[in-house]
N, CA and C atoms as an extended XYZ file, in Angstrom:
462
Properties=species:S:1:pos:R:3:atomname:S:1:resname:S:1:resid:I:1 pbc="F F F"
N         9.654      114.682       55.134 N   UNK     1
C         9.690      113.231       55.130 CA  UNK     1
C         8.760      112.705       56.229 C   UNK     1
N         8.076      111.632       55.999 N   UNK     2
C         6.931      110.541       56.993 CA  UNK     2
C         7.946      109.995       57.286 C   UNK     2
N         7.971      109.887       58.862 N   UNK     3
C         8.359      108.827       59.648 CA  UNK     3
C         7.849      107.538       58.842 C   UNK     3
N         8.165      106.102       58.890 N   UNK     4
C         8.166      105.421       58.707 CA  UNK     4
C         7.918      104.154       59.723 C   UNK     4
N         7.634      102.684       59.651 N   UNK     5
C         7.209      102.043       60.791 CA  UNK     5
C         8.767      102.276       61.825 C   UNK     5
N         9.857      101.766       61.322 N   UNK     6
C        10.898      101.487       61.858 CA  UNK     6
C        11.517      103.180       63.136 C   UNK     6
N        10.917      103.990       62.441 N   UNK     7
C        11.413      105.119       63.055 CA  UNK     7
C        10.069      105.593       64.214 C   UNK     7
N         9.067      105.149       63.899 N   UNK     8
C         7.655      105.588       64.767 CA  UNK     8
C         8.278      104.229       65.823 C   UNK     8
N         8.154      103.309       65.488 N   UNK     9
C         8.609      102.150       66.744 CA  UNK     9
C         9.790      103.067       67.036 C   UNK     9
N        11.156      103.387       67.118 N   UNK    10
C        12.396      104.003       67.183 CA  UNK    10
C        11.659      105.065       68.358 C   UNK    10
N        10.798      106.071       67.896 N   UNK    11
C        10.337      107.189       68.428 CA  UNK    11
C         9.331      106.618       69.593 C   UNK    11
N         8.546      105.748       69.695 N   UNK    12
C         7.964      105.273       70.603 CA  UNK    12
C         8.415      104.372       71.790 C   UNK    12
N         9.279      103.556       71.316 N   UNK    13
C        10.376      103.263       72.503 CA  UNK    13
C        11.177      104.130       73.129 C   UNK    13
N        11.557      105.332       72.868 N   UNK    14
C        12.625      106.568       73.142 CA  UNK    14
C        11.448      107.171       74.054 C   UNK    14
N        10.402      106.518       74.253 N   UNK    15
C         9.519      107.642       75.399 CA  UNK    15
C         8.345      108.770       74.890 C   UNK    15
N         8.054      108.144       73.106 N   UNK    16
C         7.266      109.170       72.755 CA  UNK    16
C         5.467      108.622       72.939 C   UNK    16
N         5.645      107.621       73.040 N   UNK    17
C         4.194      107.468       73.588 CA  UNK    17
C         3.838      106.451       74.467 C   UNK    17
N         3.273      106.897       75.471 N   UNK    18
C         2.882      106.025       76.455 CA  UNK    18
C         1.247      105.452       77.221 C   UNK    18
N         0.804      104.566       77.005 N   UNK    19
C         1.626      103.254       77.074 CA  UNK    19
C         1.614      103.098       75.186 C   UNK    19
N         3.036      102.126       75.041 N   UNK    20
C         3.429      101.720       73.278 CA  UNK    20
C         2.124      100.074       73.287 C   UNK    20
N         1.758      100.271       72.005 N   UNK    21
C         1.981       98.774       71.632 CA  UNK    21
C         2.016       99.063       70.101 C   UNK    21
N         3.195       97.611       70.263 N   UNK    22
C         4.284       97.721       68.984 CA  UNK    22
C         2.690       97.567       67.921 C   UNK    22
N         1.579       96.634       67.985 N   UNK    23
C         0.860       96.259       66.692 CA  UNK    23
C         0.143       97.525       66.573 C   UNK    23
N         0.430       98.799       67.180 N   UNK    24
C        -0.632      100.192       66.410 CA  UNK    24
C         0.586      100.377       66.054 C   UNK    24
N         1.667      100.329       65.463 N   UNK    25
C         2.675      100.645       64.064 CA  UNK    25
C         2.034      100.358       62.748 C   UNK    25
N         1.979      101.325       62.145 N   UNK    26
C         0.996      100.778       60.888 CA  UNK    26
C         2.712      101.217       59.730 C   UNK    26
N         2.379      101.324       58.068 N   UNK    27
C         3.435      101.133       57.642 CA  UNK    27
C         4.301      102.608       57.845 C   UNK    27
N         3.082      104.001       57.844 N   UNK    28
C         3.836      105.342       58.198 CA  UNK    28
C         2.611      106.029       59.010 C   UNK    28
N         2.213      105.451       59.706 N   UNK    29
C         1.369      105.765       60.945 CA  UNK    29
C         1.184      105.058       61.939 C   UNK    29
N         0.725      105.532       63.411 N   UNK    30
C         0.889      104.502       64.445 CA  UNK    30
C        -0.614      105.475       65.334 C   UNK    30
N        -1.152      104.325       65.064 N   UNK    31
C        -2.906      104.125       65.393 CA  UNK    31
C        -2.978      104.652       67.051 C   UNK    31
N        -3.666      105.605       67.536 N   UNK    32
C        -3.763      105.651       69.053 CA  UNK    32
C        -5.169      105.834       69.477 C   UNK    32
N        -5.318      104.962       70.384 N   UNK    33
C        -6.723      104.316       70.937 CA  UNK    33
C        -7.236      105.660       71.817 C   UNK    33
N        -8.976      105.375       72.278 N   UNK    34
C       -10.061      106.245       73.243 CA  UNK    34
C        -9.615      106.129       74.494 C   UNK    34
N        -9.659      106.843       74.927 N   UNK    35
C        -9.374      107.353       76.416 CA  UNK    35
C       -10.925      107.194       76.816 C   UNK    35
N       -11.070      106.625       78.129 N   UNK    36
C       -12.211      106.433       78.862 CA  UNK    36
C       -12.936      107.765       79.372 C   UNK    36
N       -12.637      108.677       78.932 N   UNK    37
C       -13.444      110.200       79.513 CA  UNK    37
C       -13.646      110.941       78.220 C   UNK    37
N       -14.589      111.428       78.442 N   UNK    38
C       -15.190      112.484       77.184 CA  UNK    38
C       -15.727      113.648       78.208 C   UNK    38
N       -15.939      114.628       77.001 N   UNK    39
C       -16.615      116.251       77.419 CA  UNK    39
C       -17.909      116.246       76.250 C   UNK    39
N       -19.236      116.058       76.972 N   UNK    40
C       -20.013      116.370       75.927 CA  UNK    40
C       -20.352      118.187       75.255 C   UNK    40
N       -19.962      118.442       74.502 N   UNK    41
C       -19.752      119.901       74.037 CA  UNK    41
C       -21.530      120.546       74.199 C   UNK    41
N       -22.322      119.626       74.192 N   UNK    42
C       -23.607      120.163       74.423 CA  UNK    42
C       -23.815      120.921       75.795 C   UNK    42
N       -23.494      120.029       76.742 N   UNK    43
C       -23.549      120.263       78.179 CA  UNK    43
C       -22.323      120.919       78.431 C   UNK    43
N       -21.258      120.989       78.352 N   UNK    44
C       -19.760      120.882       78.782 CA  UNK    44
C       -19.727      119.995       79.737 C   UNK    44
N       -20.432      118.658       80.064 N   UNK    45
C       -20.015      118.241       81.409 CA  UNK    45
C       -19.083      117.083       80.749 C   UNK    45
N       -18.176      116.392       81.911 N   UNK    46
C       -17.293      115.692       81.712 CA  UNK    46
C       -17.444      114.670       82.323 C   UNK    46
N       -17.667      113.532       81.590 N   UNK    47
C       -18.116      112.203       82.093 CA  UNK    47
C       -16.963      110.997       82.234 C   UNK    47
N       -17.294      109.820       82.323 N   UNK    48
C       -16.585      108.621       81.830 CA  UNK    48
C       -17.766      107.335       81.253 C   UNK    48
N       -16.601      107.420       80.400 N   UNK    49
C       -17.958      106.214       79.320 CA  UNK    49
C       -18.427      105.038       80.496 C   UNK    49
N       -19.897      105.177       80.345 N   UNK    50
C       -20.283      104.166       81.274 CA  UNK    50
C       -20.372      102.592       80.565 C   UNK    50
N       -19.828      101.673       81.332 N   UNK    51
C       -18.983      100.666       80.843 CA  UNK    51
C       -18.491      100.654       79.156 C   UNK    51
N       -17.579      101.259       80.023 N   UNK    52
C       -16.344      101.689       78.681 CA  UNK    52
C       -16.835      102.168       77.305 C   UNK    52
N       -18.397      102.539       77.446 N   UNK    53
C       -18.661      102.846       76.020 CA  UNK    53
C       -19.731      104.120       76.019 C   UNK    53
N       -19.904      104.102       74.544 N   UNK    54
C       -20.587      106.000       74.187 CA  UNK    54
C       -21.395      105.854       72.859 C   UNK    54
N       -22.498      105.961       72.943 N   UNK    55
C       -23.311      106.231       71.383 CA  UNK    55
C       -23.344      107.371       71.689 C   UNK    55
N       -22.866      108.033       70.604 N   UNK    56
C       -22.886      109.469       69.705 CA  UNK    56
C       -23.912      109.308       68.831 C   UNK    56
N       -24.879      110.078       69.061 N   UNK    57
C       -26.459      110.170       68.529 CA  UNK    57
C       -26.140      111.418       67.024 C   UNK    57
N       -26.503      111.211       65.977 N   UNK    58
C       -26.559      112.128       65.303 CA  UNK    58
C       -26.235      113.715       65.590 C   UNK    58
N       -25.794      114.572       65.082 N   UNK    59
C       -26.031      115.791       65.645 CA  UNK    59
C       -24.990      116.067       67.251 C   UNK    59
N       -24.604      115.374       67.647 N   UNK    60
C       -23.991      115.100       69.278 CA  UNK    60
C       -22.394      115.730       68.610 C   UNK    60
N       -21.771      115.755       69.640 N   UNK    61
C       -20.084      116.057       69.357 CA  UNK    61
C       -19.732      116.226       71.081 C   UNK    61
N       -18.607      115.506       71.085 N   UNK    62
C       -18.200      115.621       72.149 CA  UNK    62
C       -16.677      115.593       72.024 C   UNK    62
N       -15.770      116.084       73.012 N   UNK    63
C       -14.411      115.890       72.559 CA  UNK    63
C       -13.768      114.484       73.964 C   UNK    63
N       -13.390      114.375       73.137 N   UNK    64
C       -12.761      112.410       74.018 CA  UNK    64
C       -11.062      112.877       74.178 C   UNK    64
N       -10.492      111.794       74.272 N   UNK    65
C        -8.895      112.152       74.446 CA  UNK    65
C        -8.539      110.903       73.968 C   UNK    65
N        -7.137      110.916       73.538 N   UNK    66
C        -6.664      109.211       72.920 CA  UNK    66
C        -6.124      108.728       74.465 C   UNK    66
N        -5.664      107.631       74.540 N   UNK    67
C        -5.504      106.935       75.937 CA  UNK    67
C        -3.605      107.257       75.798 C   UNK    67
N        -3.119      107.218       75.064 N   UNK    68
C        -1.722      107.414       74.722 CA  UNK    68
C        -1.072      108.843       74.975 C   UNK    68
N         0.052      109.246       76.008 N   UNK    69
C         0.696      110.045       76.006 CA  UNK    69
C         1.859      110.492       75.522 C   UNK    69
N         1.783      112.030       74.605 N   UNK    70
C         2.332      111.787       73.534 CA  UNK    70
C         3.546      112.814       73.709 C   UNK    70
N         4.756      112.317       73.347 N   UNK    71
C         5.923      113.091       73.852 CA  UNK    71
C         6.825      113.703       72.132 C   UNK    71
N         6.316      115.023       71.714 N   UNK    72
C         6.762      115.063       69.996 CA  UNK    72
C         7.593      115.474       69.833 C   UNK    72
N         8.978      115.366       69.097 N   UNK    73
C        10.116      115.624       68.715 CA  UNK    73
C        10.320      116.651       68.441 C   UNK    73
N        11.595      117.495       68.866 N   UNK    74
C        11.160      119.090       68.563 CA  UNK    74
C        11.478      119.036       66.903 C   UNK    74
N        12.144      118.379       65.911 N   UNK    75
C        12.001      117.864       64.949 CA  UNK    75
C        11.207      117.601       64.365 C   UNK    75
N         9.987      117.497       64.585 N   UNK    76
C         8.695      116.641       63.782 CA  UNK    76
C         7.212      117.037       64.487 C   UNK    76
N         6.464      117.707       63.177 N   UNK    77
C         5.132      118.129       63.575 CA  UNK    77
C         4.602      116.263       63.125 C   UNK    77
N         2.842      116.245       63.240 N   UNK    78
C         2.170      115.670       63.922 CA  UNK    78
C         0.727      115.661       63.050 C   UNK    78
N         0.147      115.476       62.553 N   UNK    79
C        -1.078      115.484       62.083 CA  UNK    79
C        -2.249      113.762       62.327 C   UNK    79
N        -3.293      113.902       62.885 N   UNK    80
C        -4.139      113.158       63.379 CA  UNK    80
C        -5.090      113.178       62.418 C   UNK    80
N        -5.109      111.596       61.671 N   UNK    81
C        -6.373      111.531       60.707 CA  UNK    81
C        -7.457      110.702       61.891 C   UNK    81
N        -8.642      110.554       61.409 N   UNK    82
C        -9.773      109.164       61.732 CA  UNK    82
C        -9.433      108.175       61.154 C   UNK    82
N        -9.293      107.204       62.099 N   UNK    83
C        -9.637      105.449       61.053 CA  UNK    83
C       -10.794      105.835       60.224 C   UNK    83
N       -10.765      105.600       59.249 N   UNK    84
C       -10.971      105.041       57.783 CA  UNK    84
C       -12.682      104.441       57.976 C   UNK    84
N       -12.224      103.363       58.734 N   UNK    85
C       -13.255      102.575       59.127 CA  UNK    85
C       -14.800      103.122       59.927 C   UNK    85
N       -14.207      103.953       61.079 N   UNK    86
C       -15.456      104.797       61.752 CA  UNK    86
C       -15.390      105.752       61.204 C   UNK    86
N       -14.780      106.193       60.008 N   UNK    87
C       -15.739      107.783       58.874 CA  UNK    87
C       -16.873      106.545       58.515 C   UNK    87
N       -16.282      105.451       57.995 N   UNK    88
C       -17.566      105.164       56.978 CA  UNK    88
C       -18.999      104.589       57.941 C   UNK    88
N       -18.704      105.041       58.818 N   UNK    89
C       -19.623      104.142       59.938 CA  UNK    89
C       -20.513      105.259       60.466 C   UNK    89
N       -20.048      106.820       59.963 N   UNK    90
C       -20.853      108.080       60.401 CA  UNK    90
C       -20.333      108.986       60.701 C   UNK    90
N       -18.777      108.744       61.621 N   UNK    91
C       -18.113      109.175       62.389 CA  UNK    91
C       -17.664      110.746       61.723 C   UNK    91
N       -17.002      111.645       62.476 N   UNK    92
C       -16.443      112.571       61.576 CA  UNK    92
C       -15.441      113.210       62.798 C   UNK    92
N       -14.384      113.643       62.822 N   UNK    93
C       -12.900      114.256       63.434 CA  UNK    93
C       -13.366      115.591       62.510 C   UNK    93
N       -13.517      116.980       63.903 N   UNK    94
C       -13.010      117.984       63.200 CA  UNK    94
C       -11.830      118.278       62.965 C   UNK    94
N       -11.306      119.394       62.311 N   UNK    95
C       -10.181      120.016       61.652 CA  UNK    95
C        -8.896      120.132       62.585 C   UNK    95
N        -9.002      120.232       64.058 N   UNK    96
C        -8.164      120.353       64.686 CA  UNK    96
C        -6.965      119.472       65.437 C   UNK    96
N        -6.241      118.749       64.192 N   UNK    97
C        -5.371      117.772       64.372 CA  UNK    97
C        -4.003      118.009       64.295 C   UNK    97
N        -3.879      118.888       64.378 N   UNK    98
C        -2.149      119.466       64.143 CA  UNK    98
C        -1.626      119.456       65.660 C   UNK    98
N        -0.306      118.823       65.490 N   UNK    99
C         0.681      118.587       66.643 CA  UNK    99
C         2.021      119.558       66.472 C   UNK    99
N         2.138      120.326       66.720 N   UNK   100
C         3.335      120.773       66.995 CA  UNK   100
C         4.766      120.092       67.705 C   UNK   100
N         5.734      120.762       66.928 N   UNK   101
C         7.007      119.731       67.542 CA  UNK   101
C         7.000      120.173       68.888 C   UNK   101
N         7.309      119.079       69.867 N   UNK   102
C         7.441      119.717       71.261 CA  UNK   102
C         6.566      119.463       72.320 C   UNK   102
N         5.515      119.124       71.486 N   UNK   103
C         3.757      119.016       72.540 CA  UNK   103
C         3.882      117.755       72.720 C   UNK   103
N         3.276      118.154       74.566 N   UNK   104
C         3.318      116.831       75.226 CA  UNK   104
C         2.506      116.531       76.109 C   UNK   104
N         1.394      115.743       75.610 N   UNK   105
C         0.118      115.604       76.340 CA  UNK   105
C        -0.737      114.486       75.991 C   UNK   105
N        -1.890      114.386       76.377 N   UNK   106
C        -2.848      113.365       75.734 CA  UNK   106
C        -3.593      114.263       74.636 C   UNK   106
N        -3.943      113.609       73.510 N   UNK   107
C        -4.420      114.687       72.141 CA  UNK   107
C        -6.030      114.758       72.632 C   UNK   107
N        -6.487      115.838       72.799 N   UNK   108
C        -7.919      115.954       72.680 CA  UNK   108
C        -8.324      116.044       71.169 C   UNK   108
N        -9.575      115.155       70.730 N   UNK   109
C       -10.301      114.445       69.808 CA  UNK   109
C       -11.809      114.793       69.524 C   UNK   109
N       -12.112      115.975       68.668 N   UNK   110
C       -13.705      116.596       68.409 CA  UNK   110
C       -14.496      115.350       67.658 C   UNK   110
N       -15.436      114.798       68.322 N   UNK   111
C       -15.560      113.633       67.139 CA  UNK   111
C       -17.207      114.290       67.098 C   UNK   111
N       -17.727      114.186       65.748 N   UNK   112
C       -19.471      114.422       65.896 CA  UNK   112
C       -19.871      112.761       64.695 C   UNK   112
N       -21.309      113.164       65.381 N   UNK   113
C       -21.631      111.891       64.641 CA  UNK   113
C       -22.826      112.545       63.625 C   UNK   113
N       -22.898      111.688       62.427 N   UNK   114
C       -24.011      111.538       61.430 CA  UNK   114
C       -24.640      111.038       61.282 C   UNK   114
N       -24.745      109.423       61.728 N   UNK   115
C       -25.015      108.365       62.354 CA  UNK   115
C       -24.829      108.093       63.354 C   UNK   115
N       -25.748      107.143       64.290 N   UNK   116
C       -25.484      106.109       65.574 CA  UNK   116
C       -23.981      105.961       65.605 C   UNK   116
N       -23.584      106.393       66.203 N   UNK   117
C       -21.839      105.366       66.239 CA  UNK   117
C       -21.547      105.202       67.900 C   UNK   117
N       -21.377      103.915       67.831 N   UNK   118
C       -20.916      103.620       69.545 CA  UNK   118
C       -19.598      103.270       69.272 C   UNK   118
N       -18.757      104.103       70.446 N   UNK   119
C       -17.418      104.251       70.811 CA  UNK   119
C       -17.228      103.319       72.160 C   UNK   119
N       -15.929      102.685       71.861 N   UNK   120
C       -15.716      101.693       73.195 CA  UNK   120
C       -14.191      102.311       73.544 C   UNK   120
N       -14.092      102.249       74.506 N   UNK   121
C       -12.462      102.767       75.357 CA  UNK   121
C       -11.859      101.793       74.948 C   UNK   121
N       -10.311      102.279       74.387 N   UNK   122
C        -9.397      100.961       74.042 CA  UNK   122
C        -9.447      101.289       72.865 C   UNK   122
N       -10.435      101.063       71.972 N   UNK   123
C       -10.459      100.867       70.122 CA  UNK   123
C        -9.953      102.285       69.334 C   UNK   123
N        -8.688      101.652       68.684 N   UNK   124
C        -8.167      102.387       68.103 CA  UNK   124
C        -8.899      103.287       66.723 C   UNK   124
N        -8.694      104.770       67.515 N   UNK   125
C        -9.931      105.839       66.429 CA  UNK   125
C        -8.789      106.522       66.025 C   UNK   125
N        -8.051      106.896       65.660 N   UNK   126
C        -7.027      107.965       64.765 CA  UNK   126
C        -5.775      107.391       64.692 C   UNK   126
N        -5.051      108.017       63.402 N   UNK   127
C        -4.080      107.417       63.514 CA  UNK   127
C        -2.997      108.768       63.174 C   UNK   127
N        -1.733      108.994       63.805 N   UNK   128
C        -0.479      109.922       63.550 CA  UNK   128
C         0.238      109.845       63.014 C   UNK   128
N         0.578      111.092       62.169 N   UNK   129
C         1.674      110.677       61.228 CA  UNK   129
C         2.380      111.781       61.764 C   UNK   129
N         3.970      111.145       61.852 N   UNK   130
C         4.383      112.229       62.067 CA  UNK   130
C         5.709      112.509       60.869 C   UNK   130
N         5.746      114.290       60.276 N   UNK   131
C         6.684      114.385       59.750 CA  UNK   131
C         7.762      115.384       60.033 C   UNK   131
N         8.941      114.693       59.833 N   UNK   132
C        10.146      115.175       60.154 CA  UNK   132
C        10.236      117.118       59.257 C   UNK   132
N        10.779      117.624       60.616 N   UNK   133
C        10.985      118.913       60.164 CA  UNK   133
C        12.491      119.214       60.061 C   UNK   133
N        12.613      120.457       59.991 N   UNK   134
C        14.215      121.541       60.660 CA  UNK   134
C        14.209      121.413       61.867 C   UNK   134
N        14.866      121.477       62.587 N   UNK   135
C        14.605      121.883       64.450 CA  UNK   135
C        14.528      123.300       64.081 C   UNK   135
N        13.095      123.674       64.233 N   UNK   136
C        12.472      124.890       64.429 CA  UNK   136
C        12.952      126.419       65.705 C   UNK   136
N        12.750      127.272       65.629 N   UNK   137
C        13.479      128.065       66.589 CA  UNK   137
C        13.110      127.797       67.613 C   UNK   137
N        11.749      127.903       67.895 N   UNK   138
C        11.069      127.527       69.289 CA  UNK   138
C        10.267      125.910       69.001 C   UNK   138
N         9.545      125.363       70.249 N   UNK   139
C         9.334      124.588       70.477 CA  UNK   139
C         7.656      124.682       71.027 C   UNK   139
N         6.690      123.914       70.774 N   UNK   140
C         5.398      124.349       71.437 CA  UNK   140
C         5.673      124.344       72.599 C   UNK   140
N         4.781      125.223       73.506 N   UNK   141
C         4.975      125.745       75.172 CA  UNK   141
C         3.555      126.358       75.321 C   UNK   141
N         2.495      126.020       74.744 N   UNK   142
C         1.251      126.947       74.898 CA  UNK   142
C         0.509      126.243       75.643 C   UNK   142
N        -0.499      126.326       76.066 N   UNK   143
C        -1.848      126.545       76.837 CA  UNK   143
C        -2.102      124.926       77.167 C   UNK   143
N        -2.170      124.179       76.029 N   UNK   144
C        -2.626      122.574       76.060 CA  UNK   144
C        -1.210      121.562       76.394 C   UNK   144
N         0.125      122.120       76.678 N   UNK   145
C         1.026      121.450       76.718 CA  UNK   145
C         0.785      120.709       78.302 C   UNK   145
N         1.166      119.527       78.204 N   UNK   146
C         1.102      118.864       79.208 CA  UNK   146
C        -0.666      117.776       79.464 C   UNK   146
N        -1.581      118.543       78.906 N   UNK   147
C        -2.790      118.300       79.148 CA  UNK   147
C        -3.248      116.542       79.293 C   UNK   147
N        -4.121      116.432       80.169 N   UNK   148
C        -4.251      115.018       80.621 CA  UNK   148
C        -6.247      114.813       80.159 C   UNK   148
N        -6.655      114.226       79.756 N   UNK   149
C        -8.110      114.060       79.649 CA  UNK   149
C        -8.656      115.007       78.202 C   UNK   149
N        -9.758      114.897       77.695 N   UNK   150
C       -10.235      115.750       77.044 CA  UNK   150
C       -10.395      117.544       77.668 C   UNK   150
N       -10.178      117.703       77.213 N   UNK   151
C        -9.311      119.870       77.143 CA  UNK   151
C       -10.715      120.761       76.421 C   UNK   151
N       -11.314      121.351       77.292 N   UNK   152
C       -12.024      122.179       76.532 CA  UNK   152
C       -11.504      123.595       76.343 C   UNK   152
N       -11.776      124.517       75.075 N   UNK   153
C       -10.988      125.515       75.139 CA  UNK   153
C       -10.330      126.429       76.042 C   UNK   153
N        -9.256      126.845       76.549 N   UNK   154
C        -8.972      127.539       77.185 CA  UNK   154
C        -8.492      129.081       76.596 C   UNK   154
């Protein structure tokens, strides 16, 4: 089962993401905005968007972080699409969007571009769905738990 608006607001007031705002509740997703730091994967160096923003040049990929800290139910995995809006604009989110129940961190975000696309801190780029599981035996506890900023592999 998809969480729903009433239960993502429910889950986000209970401490699952911080900071909330109630208008990224969408009807079974809840939209979470750019974090002001990126890792350009070319260089590995780790910057901050200079005034609050980033053109991603064709060919570029860098991994960013959402600004929202995310606290997941040991109940309920997690999957991270792209707004809709910046695919059609060039944009592209690799494959690595899965949340495990339990993980609790800021989500690091592979974004490459196909096009020009300028990114501003604040503007909401993905959105979470989260769906209700079993309470699973274990709980995530690996490597990225806790993580603050964009995460390059460890």
């Amino acid at each position: 089962m998809i969480y729903i608006d009433r239960q993502l607001k429910q889950w986000a007031l209970n401490g699952g993401i911080t900071p909330y705002l109630e208008d990224c509740i969408n009807p079974a997703s809840i939209d979470l905005r750019l974090g002001g730091t990126f890792i350009d994967l070319g260089t590995c160096k780790r910057d901050r968007f200079s005034h609050l923003k980033i053109t991603i040049s064709p060919g570029d990929a860098i991994l960013a972080t959402t600004m929202e800290y995310i606290v997941m139910p040991s109940n309920a995995a997690g999957v991270v699409y792209l707004k809709s809006s910046l695919a059609r604009q060039g944009l592209d989110h690799a494959l690595a969007g899965f949340v495990d129940p339990g993980f609790k961190g800021q989500l690091t975000l592979e974004l490459h571009a196909h096009y020009p696309v300028t990114l501003t801190a604040g503007q909401r780029v993905v959105q979470l769905v989260l769906y209700q599981t079993e309470e699973p035996d274990k709980i995530y506890n690996g490597r990225y738990q806790g993580q603050r900023g964009p995460t390059i592999a460890r």
